[in-house]
TIVO-431317 format. One line per 4 residues: number of its first residue (from 1); for each residue x, y, z of N, C-alpha, C. Coordinates in steps of 0.05 Angstrom, whole numbers, plus 5000, padded with zeros to 4 digits. Example, Ala and Ser with C-alpha at 12.3 -4.5 7.8 and 13.67 -1.06 7.14 Angstrom:
% residues 2
1> 5264/4886/5156/5246/4910/5156/5264/4934/5156 | 5257/4955/5142/5273/4979/5143/5258/5001/5157
% end
This chain:
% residues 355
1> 4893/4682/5250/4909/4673/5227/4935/4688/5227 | 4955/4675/5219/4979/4685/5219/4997/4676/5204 | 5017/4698/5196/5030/4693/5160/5060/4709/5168 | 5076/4694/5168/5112/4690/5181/5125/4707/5156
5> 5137/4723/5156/5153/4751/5133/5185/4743/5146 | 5202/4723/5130/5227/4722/5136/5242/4730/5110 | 5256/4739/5127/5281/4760/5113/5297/4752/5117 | 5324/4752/5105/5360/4745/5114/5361/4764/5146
9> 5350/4784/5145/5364/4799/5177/5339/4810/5191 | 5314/4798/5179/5291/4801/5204/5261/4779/5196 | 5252/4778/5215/5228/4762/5209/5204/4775/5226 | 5187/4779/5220/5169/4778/5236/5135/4764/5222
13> 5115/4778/5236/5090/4760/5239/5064/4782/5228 | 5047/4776/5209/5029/4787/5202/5004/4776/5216 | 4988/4789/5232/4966/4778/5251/4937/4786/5240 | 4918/4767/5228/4894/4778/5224/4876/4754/5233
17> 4858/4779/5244/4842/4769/5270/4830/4794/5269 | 4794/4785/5275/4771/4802/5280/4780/4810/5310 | 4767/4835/5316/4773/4847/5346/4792/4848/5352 | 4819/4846/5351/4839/4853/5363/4854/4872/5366
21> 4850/4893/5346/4853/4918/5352/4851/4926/5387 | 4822/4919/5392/4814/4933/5428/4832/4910/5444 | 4850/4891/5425/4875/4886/5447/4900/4881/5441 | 4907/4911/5432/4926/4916/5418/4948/4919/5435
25> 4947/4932/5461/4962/4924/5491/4987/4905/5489 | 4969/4882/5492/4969/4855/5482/4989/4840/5478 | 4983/4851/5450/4992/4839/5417/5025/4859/5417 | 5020/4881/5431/5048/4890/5432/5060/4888/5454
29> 5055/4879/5474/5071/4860/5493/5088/4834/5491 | 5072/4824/5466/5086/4799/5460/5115/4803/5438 | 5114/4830/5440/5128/4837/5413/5153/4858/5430 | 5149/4882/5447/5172/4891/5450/5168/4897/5482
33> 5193/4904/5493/5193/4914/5526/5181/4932/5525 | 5164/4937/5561/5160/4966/5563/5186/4997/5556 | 5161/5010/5542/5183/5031/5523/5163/5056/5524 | 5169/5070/5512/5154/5093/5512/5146/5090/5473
37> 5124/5096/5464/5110/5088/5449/5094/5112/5432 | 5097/5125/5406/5085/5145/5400/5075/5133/5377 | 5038/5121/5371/5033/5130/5356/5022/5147/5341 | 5038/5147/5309/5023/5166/5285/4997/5157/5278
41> 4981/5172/5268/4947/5166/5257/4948/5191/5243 | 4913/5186/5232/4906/5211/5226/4885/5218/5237 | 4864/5252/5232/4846/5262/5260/4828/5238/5251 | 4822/5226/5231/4795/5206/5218/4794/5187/5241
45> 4827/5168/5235/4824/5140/5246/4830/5159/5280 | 4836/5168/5293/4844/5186/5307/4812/5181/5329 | 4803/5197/5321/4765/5199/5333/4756/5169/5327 | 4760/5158/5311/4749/5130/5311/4761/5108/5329
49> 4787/5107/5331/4795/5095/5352/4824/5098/5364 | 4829/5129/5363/4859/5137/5384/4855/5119/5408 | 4832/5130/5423/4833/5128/5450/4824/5097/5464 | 4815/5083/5445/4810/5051/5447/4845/5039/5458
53> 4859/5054/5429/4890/5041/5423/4900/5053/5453 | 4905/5085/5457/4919/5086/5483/4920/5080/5510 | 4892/5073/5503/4881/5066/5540/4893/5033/5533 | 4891/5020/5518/4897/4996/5514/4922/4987/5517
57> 4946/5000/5505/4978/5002/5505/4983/5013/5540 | 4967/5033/5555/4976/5043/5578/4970/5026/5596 | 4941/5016/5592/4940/4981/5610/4960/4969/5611 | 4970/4956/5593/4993/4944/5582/5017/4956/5588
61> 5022/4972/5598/5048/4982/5617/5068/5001/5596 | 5061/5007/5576/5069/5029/5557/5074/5056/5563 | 5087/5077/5562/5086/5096/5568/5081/5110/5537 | 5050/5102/5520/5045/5112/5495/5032/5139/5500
65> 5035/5153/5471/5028/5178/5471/5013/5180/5435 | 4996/5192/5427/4989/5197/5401/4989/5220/5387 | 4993/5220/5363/4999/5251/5349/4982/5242/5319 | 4970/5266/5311/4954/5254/5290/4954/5272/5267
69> 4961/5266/5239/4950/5282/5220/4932/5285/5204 | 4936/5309/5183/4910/5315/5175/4898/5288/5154 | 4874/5280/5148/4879/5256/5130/4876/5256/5101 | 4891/5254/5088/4897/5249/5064/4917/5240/5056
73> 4933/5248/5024/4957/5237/5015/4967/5272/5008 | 4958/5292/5021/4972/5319/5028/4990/5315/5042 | 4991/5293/5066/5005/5296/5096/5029/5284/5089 | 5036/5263/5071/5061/5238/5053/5073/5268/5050
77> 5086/5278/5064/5107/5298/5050/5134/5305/5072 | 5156/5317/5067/5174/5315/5087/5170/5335/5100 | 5150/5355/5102/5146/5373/5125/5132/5368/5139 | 5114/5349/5141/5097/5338/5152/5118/5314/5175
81> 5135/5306/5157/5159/5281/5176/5168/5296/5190 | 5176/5323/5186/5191/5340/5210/5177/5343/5231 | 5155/5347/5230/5131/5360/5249/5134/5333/5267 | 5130/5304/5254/5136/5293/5275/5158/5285/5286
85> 5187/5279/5269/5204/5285/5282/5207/5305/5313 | 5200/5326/5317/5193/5340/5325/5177/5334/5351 | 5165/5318/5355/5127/5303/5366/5154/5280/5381 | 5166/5270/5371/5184/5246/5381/5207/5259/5396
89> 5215/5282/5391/5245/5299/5400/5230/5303/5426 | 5200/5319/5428/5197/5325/5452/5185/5305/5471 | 5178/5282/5460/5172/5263/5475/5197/5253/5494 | 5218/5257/5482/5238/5247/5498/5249/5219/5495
93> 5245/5207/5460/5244/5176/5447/5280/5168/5448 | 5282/5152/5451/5311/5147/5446/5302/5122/5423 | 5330/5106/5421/5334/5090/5403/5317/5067/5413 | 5312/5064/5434/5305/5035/5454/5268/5052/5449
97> 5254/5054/5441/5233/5075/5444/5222/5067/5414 | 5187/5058/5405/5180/5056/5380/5162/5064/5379 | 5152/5067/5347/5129/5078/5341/5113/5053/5319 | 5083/5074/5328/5059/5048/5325/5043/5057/5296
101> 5048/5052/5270/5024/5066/5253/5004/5059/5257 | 4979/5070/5262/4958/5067/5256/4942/5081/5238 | 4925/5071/5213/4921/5078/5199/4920/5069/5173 | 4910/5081/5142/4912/5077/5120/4947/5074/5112
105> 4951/5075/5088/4968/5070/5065/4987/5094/5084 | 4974/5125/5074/4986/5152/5079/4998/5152/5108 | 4996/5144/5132/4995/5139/5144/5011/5118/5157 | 5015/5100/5143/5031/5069/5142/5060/5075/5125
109> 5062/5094/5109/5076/5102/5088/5100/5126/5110 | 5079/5147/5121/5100/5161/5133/5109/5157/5157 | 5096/5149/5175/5103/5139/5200/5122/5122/5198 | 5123/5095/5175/5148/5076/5179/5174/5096/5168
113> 5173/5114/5151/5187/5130/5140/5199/5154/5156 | 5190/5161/5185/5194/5175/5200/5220/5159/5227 | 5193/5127/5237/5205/5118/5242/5241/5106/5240 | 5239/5096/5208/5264/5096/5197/5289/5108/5195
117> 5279/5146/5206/5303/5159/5201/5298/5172/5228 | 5291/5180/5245/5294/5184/5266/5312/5177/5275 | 5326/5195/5287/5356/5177/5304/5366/5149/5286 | 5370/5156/5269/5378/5142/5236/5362/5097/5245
121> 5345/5111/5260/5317/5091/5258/5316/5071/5287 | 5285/5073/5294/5269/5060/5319/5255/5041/5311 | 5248/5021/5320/5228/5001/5323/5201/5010/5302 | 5185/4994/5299/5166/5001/5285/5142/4984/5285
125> 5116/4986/5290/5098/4970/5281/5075/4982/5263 | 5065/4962/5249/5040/4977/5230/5019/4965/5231 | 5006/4976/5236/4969/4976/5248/4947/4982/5217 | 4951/4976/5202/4930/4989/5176/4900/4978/5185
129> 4893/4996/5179/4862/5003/5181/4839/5004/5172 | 4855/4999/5134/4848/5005/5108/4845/4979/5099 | 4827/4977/5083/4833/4949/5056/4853/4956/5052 | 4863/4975/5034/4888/4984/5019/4912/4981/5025
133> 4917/4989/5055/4938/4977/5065/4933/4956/5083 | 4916/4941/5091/4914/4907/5104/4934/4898/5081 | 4918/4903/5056/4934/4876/5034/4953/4887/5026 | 4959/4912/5027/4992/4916/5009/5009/4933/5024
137> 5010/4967/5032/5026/4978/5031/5038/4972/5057 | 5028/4958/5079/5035/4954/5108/5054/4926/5113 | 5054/4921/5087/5071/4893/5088/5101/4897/5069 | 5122/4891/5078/5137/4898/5054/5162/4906/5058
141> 5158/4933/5081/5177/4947/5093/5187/4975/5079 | 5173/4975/5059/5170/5006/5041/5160/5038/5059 | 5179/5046/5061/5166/5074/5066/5176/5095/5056 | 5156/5116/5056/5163/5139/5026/5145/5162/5040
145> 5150/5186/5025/5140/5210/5022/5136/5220/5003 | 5121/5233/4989/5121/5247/4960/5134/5270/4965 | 5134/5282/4940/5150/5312/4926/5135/5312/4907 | 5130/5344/4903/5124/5353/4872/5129/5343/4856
149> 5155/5329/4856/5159/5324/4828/5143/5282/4819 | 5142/5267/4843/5136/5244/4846/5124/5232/4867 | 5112/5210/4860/5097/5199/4888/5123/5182/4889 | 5121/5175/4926/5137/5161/4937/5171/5159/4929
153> 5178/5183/4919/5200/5194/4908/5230/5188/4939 | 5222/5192/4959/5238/5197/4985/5223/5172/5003 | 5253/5161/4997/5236/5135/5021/5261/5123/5026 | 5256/5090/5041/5273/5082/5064/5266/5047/5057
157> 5281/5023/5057/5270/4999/5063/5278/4995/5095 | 5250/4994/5106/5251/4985/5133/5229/4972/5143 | 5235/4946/5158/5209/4924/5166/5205/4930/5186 | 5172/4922/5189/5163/4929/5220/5173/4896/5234
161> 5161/4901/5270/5170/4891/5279/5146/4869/5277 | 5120/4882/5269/5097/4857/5266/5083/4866/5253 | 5056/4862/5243/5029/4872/5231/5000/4866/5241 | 4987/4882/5251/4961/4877/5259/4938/4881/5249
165> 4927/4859/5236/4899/4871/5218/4882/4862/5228 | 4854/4878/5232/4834/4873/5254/4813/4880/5224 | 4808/4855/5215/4782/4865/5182/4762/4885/5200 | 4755/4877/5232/4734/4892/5237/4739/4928/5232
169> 4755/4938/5225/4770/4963/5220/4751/4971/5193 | 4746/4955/5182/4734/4953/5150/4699/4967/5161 | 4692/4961/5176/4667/4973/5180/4662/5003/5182 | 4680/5021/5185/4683/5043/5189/4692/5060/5157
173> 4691/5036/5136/4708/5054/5118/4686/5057/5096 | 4685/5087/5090/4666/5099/5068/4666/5078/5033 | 4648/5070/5033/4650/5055/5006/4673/5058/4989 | 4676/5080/4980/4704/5093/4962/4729/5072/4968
177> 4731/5078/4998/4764/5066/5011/4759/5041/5006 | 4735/5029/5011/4734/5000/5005/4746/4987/4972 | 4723/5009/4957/4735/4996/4933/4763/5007/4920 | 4769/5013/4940/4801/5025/4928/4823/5002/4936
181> 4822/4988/4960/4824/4970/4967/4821/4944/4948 | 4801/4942/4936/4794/4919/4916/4816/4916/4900 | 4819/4945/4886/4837/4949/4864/4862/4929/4863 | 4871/4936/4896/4898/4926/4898/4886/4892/4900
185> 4865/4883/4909/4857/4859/4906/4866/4835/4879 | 4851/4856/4868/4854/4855/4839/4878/4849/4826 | 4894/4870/4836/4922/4872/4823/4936/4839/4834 | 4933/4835/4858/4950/4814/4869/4938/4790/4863
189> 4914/4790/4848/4902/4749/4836/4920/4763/4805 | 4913/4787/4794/4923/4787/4763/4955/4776/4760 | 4966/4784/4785/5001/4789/4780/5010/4753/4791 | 4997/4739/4803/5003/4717/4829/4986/4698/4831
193> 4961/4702/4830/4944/4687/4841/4917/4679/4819 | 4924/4660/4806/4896/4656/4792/4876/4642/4804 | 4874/4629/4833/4861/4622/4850/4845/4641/4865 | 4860/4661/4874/4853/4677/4889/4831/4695/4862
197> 4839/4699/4847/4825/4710/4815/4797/4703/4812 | 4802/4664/4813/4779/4648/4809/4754/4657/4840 | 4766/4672/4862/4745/4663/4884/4737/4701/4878 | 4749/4714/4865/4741/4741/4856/4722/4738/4842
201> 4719/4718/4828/4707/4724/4801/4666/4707/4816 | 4676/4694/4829/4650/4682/4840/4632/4698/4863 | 4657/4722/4867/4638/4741/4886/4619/4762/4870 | 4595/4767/4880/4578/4781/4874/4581/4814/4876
205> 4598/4826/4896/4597/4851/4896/4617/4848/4916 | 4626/4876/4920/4640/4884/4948/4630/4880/4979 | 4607/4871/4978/4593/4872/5004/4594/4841/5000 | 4595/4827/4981/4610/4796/4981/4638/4794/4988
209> 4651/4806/4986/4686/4810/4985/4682/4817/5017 | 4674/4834/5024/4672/4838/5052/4669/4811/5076 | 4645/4799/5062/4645/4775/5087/4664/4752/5086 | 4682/4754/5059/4701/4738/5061/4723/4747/5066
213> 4729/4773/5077/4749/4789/5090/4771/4782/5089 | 4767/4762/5109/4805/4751/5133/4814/4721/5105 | 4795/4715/5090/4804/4699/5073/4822/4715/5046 | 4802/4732/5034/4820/4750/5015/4839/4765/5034
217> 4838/4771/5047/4862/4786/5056/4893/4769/5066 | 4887/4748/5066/4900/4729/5077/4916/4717/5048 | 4910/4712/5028/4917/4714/5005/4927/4727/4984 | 4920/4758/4996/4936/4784/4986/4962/4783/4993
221> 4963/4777/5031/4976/4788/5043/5006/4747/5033 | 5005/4732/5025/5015/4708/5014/5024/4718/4994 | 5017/4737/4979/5025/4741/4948/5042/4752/4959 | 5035/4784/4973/5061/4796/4979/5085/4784/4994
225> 5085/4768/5012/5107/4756/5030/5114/4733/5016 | 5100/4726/4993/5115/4700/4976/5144/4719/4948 | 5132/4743/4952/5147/4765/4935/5172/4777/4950 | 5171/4793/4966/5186/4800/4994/5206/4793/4994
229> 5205/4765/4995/5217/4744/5023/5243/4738/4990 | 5231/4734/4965/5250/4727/4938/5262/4766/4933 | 5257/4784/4945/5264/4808/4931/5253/4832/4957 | 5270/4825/4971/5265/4845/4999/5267/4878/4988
233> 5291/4887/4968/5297/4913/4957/5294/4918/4938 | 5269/4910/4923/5261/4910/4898/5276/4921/4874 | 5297/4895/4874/5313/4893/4854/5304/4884/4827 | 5285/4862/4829/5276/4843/4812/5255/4843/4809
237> 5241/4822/4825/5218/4806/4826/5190/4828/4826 | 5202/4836/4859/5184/4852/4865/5173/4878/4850 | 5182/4883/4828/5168/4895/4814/5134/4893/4808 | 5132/4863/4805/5105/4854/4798/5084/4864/4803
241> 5093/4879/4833/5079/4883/4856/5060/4917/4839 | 5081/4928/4821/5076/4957/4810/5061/4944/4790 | 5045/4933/4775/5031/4931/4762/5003/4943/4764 | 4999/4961/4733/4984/4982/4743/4993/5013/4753
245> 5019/5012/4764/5026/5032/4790/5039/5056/4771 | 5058/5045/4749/5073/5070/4742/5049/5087/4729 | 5034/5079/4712/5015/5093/4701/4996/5114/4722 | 4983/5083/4749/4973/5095/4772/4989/5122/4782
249> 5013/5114/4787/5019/5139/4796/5027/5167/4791 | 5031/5174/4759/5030/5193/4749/5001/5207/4750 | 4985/5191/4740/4948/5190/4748/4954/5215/4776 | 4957/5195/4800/4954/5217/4821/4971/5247/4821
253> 4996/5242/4814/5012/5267/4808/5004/5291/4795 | 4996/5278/4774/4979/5300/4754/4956/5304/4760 | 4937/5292/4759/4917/5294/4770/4900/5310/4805 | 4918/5302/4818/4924/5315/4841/4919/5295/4865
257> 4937/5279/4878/4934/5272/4906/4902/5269/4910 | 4888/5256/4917/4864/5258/4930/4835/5261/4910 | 4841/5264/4883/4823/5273/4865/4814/5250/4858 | 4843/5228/4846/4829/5206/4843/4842/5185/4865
261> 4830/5168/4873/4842/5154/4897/4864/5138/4884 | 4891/5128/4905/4907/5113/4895/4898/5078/4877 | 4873/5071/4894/4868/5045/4883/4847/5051/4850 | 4840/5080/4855/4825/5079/4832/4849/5082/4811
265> 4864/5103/4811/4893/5094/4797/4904/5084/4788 | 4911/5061/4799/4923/5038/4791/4899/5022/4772 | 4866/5019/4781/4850/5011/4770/4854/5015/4732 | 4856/5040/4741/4858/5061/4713/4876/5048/4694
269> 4903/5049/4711/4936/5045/4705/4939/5021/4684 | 4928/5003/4703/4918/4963/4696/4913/4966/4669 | 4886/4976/4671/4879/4974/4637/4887/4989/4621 | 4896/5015/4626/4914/5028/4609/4936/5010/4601
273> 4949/5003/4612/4973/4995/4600/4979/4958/4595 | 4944/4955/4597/4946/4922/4583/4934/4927/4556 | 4909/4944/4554/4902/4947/4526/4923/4963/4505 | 4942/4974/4517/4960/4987/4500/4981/4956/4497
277> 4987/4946/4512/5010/4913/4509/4998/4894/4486 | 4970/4896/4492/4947/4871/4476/4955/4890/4439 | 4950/4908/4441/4960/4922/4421/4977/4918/4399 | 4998/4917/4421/5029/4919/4409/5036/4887/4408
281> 5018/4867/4412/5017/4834/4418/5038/4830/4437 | 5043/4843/4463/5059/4841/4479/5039/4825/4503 | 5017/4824/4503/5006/4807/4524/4979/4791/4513 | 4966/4767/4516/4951/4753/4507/4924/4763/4499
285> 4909/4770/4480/4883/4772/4478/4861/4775/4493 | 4848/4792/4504/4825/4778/4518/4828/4788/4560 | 4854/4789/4563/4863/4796/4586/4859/4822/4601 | 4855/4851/4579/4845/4875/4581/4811/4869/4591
289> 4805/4858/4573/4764/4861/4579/4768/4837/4605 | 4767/4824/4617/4771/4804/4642/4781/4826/4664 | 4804/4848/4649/4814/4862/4678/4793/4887/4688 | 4785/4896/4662/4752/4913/4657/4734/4896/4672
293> 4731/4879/4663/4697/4871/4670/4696/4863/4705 | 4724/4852/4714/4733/4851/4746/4726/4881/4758 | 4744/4893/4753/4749/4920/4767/4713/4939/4768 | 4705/4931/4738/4677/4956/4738/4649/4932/4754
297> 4659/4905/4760/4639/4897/4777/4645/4910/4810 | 4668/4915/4807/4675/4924/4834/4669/4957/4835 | 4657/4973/4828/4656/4996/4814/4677/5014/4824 | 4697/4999/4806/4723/5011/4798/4732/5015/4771
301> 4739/5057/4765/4732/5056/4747/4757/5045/4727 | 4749/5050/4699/4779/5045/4679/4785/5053/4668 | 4771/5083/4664/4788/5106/4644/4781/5131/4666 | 4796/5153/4657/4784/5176/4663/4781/5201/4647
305> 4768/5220/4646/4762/5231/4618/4787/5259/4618 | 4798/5262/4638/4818/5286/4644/4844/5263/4632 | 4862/5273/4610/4876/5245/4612/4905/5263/4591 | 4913/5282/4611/4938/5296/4603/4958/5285/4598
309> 4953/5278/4572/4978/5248/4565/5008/5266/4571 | 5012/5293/4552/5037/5298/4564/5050/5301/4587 | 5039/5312/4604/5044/5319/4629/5037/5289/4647 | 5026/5274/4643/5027/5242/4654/5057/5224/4643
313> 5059/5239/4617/5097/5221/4607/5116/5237/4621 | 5119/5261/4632/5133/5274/4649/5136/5266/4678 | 5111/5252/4694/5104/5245/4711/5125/5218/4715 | 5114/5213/4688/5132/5177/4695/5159/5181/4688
317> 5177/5198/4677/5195/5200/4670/5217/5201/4703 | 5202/5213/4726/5211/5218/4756/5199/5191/4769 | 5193/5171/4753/5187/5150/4759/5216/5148/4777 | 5206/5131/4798/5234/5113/4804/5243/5084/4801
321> 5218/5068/4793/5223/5051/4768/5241/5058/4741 | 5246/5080/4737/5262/5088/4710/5294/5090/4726 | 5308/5080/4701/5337/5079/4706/5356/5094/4679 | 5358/5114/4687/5375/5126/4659/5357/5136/4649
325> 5356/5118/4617/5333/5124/4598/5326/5105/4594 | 5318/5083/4606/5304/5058/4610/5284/5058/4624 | 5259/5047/4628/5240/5040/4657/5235/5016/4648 | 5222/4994/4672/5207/4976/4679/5184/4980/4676
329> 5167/4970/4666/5146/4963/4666/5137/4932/4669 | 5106/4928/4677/5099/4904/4681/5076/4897/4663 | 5078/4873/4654/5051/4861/4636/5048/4837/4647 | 5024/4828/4634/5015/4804/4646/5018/4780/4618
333> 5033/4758/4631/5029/4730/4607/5008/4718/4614 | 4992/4715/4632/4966/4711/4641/4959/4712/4663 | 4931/4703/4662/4916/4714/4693/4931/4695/4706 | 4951/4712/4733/4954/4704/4756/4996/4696/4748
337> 5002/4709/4733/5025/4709/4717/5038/4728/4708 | 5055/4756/4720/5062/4767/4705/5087/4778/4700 | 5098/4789/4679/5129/4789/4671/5138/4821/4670 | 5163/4827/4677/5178/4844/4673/5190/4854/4641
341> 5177/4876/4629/5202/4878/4614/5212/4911/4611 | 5233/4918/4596/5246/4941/4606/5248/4959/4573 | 5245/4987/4572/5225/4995/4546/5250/5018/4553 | 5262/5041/4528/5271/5064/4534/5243/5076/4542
345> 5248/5096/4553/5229/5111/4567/5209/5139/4547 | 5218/5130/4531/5200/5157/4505/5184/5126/4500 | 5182/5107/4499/5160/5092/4487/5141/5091/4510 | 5141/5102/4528/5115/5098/4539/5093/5123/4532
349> 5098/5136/4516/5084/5147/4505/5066/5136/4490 | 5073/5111/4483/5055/5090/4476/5037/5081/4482 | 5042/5077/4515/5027/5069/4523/5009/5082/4535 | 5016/5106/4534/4994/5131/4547/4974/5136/4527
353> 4975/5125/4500/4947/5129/4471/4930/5122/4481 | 4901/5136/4486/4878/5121/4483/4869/5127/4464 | 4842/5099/4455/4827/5112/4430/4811/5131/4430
% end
């Protein structure tokens, strides 16, 4: 299956297909000249399948090499980009020379972000590994690093040159990553898709969501490139896409990187900040318990009991959705529908109340 990402000054091809990972060679033959080739990973996906990918690319007439970090959302930081900066200086990369992510979100996030500024930027492809990033962060052309003070605070718009999702990648991933993955499922029938919503709602569990894999993912990955393609530099549109996220990502900030996962986050985020809208009659009735009762069949949770409202309004204040003393936020007019509107930024203190 395959899903076309055109842009005013690039296009390329999102590829999902079981097994193709072990011919990944291949798939990047059809895409750039022999070059010299460094992919980023981490040690996880690394031991699970570095050495499948290199022997595969070196068949294939590559002169690839791999460098891998530690795994988490510790590694999203710019000392970590130097290190490979660094990994690419001594490889000997020029401008004609690209790099391959393989990997989750963290992973997909700094490598295109490394890529990007390297020799003020190389070629790029992204390999996600993850539910999490199959359907979102690998599509888009977003890349970032965190700081203390914000997630994804230091970043770059830059497109890969293709996308390869192999669902069989999904077999390897600890339940957790799975349903973190959902989240973002979730997020893209709530914001886009009430079809995609309706074939959510008829699955039985995640191990149902699983055998329909390359179908939901194929639908995620439509929402996003139907978004993209209207709002490449997320001027506008593409906001939609943060639904859930500003909340989500103060969650991780405060909370700490890794404590609660990004998709549980946003999980969190969702209903936080629709039962606070339903509230204020800013979004329809009824739409909070539907985004609850989705997410906790997926056992994803929707509160958490650590819930440092001040230090979470501080968090979002380094939002980069915020402009001035304004931010964006997103609500939903209904399932599979949702709207932008723009709040001074002391009212989201509002929306951080729980009962």
């Amino acid at each position: 299956m395959e899903i076309r990402v055109t842009l005013p000054h690039h296009a390329y091809t999102l590829t999902i297909k079981k097994g193709w990972l072990a011919q990944i060679g291949d798939w990047v033959s059809r895409l750039w000249e022999p070059q010299c080739i460094m992919v980023i990973t981490d040690d996880t996906v690394d031991s699970l399948y570095g050495e499948q990918v290199i022997d595969s690319l070196r068949r294939a007439g590559f002169d690839a090499d791999i460098v891998s970090v530690p795994a988490g959302e510790t590694s999203k930081s710019l000392a970590m980009a130097e290190r490979l900066y660094d990994a690419l200086a001594q490889k000997g990369m020029t401008r004609k020379d690209g790099v391959i992510a393989l990997g989750g979100g963290v992973v997909g996030d700094l490598a295109a972000f490394v890529a990007s500024t390297f020799m003020r930027g190389i070629h790029f492809l992204q390999v996600p590994t993850t539910l999490l990033a199959q359907v979102d962060s690998s599509i888009g052309g977003k890349t970032a690093v965190n700081t203390r003070k914000a997630k994804n605070l230091v970043g770059t718009f830059a497109q890969p040159d293709g996308v390869l999702i192999d669902p069989d990648t999904l077999n390897t991933l600890p339940p957790r990553r799975i349903r973190e993955g959902i989240a973002e499922i979730v997020k893209s029938a709530a914001i886009a898709d009430a079809d995609l919503w309706q074939r959510l709602a008829e699955l039985e569990s995640e191990q149902d969501l699983l055998a329909h894999a390359e179908e939901v993912i194929a639908a995620c990955c439509e929402v996003k490139r139907h978004v993209v393609e209207q709002d490449e530099l997320d001027t506008g549109l593409r906001l939609i896409l943060n639904f859930g996220h500003t909340i989500g990502h103060a969650i991780e900030n405060t909370l700490g990187y890794g404590v609660v996962t990004h998709g549980e986050a946003v999980a969190i985020g969702m209903v936080q900040i629709s039962r606070a809208a339903e509230k204020k009659g800013q979004m329809p009735a009824g739409i909070t318990a539907s985004l609850s009762d989705m997410l906790t069949k997926f056992q994803l949770p929707v509160t958490h009991n650590d819930w440092p409202e001040r230090a979470l309004y501080e968090a979002i204040r380094h939002d980069k959705k915020a402009a001035g003393s304004d931010i964006r936020i997103v609500l939903l007019e209904d399932i599979g529908q949702a709207k932008i509107e723009t709040l001074p930024i002391e009212q989201m203190t509002d929306y951080l109340i729980r009962d």
